[in-house]
Every structure is written in structure tokens, then in C-alpha cells.
C-alpha positions in Angstrom: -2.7 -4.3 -2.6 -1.7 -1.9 0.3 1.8 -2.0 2.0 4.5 0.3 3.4 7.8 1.0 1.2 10.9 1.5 2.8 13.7 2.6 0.6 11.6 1.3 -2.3 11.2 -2.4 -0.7 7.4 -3.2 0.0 7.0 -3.8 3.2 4.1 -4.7 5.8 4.2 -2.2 9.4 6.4 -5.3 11.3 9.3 -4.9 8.4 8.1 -8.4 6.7 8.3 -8.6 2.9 5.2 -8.2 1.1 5.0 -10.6 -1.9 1.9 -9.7 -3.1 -1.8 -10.3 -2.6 -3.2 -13.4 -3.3 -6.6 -13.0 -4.9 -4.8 -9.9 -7.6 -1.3 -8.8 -8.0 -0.1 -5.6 -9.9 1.8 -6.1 -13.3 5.7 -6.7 -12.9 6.7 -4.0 -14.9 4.8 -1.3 -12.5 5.6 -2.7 -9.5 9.5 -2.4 -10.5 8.8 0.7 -12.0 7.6 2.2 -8.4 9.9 0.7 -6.3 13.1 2.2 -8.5 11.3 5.7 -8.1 11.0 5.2 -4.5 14.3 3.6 -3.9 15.3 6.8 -2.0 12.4 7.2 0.3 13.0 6.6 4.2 9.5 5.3 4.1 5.6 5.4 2.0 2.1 4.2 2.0 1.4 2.2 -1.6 -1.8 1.4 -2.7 -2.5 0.0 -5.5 -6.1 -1.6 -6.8 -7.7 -2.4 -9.9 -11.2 -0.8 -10.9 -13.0 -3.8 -11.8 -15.3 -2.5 -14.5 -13.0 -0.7 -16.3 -10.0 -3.0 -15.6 -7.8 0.5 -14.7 -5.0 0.2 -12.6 -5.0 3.0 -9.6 -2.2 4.0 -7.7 -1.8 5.8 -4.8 1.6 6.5 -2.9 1.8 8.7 0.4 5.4 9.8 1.7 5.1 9.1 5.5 8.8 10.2 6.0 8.8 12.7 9.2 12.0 14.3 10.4 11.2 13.8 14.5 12.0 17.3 16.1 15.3 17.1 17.8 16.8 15.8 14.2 15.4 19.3 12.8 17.3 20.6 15.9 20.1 19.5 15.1 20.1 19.9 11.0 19.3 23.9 12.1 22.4 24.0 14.4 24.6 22.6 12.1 23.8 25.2 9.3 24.5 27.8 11.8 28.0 26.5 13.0 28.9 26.5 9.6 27.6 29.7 8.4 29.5 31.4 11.7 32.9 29.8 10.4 32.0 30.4 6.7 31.7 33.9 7.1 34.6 35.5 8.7 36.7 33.6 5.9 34.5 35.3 3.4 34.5 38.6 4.9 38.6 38.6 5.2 38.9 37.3 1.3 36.7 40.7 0.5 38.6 42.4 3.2 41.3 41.7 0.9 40.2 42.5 -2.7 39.0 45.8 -1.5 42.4 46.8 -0.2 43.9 45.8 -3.0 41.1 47.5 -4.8 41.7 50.6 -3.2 45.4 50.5 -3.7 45.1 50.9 -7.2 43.2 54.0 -7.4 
């Protein structure tokens, strides 16, 4: 069974729900199992095959989520602007406590 998740849904690449494959499905119980633990993934490659002469269960999961750039951009921007108004705030409150500080002495 290979397929796409998307916020722990299986999917195929067109956004159609996957049921399953016809000549072998994976247990239930694993198949809920993985799509709880991926329920907060954008989006992943599953695959999941049985070794036939060892009847072992294999399962392979890729995380395909990819920030594009100008998102990146963005996120790095905002961190800035808030560490620029952050810090003057900051620096006045220890303004402060050293004045007050130094008033004691």
C-alpha cells in the first residue's frame, strides 16, 4: 500500500481518499494508529507492505512538508519585528530596576 497523508488522512497525489489496496490491506489497528500520529502533518509519503515469507509488516513514512521560500521570508521578518519592539520594552524595565538599584546604595 503506498499513498500520501495529509493531516493524517491517506490520500492519493489528486486529493482522492485511499481506501485501501485490494489484493492486501494493513491491520486496522496500525493504520489508525499512524494516521492519529500524523494527524498534524501538512503532508507524508506512507508505505506500508508485508514481507511475504516472514509475514512482517514494514512501514515506511517520509515527511514531504516543504516551507516554500517566501513563507520562510516572511516567518524570518516577523521574528525580527517582534524582537525590535520586544526589546526597547525590555531594556526600559531594566533601565528601571537599575535606577532603583542604584538609589539604594
Amino acid at each position: 500500500m503506498k499513498t500520501c497523508l495529509r493531516y493524517g488522512q491517506p490520500l492519493d497525489k489528486d486529493g482522492n481518499k485511499v481506501v485501501g489496496n485490494e489484493r492486501w490491506t494493513a491491520p486496522d489497528n496500525l493504520l489508525s494508529d499512524i494516521f492519529d500520529k500524523f494527524k498534524n502533518v501538512a503532508e507524508a509519503d506512507m508505505e506500508i507492505y508485508r514481507v511475504e515469507e516472514k509475514g512482517v509488516i514494514r512501514v515506511k513514512i517520509t515527511d514531504t512538508t516543504k516551507k516554500s521560500l517566501i513563507y520562510a521570508i516572511i516567518e524570518v521578518a516577523s521574528n525580527v519585528i517582534k524582537w525590535i519592539i520586544d526589546t526597547p520594552d525590555l531594556l526600559f524595565s531594566w533601565w528601571g530596576v537599575l535606577k532603583r538599584h542604584s538609589k539604594k546604595k
